[in-house]
C-alpha positions in Angstrom: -35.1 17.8 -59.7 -33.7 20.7 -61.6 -34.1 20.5 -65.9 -30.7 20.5 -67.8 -29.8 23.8 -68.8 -29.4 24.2 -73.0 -25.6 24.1 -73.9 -24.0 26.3 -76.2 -25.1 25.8 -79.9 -28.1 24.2 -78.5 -31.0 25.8 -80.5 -33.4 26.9 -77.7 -37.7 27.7 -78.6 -39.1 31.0 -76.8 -42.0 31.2 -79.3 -45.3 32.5 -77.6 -46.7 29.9 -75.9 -50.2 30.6 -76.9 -52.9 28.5 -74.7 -50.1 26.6 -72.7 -49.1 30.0 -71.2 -51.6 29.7 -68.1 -49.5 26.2 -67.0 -46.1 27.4 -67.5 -43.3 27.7 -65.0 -40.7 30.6 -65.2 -37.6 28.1 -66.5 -33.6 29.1 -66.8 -33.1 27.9 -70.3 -29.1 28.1 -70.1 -26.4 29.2 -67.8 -23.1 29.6 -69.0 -19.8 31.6 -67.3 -21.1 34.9 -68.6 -24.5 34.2 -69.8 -28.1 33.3 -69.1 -31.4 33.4 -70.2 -34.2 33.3 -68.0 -38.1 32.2 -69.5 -40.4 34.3 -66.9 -44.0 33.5 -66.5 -45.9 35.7 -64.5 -49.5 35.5 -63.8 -51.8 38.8 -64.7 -51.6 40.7 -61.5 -48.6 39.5 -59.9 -45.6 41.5 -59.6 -41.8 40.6 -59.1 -40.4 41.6 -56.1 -37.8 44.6 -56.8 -34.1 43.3 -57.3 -31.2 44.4 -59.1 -28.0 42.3 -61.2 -24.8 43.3 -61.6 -24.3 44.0 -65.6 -26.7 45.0 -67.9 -30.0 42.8 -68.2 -32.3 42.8 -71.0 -36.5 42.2 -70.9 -37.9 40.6 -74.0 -41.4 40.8 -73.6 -42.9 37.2 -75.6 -46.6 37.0 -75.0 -48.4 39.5 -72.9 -48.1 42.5 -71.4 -46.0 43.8 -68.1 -44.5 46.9 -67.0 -40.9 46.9 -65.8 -40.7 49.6 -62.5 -37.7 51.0 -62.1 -37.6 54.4 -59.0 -36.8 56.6 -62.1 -40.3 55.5 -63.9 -42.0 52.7 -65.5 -41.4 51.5 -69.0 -44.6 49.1 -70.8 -44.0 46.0 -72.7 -45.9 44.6 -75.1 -45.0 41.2 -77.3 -42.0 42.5 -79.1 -40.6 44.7 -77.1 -37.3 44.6 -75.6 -35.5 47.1 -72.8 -32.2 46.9 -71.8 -31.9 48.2 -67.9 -28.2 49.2 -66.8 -26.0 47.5 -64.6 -27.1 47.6 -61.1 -30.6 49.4 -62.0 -33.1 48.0 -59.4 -36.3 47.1 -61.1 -39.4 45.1 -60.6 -42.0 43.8 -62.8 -45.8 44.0 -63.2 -47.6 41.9 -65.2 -51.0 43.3 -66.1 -52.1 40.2 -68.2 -50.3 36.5 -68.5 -47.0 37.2 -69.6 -43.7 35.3 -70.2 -40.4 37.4 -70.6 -37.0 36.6 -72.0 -34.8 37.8 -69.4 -31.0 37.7 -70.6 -28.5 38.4 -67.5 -24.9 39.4 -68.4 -22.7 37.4 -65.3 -19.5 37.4 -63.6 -18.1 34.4 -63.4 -21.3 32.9 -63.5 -23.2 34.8 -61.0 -25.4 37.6 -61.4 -24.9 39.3 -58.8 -26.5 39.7 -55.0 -29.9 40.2 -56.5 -30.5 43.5 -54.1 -29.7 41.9 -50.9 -27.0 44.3 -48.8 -24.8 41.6 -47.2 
């Protein structure tokens, strides 16, 4: 069973997550028409497959520390610090310790997009 989404208004905690970060699961936290924010956990060592979204997407690096790949070069994150990637940029991530990343997907019409496939 999938957990309710946050509505608008809703007041929504991404604070670090501390020693409960090792039995987290990435989460979507809320979904609207044009908006949604995505809690990412990623184990040290394991990387995200590359992908792309439509609009712009921003990476909010929470706890730990992961690299977001892009073909053009790699960018580091550390708790703090925030990219913004341009519409359509294929990236991947890398995390090099226990992370968890705010992910914040501009959508159309409520999807973000074909997430790299080529149909």
């Amino acid at each position: 069973m999938a957990l309710p989404h946050a509505q608008p208004m809703d007041v929504i905690n991404v604070a670090p997550l501390g020693a409960a970060l090792g039995g987290a699961v990435s989460t979507s936290l809320i979904k609207t028409r044009r908006l949604q924010l995505l809690h990412l956990v990623l184990r040290a060592h394991q990387d995200q497959p590359p992908h792309h979204v439509d609009e712009e997407c921003i990476l909010h690096c929470l706890e730990g520390e992961v690299e977001v790949a892009t073909p053009g070069g790699t960018r580091h994150l550390s708790p703090g610090k925030v990219v913004v990637l341009p519409a359509g940029e294929v990236h991947w991530l890398r995390a090099r310790t226990d992370c968890a990343v705010l992910a914040t997907l501009l959508l159309r019409n409520g999807d973000a997009g074909d997430q790299g496939n080529d149909e």
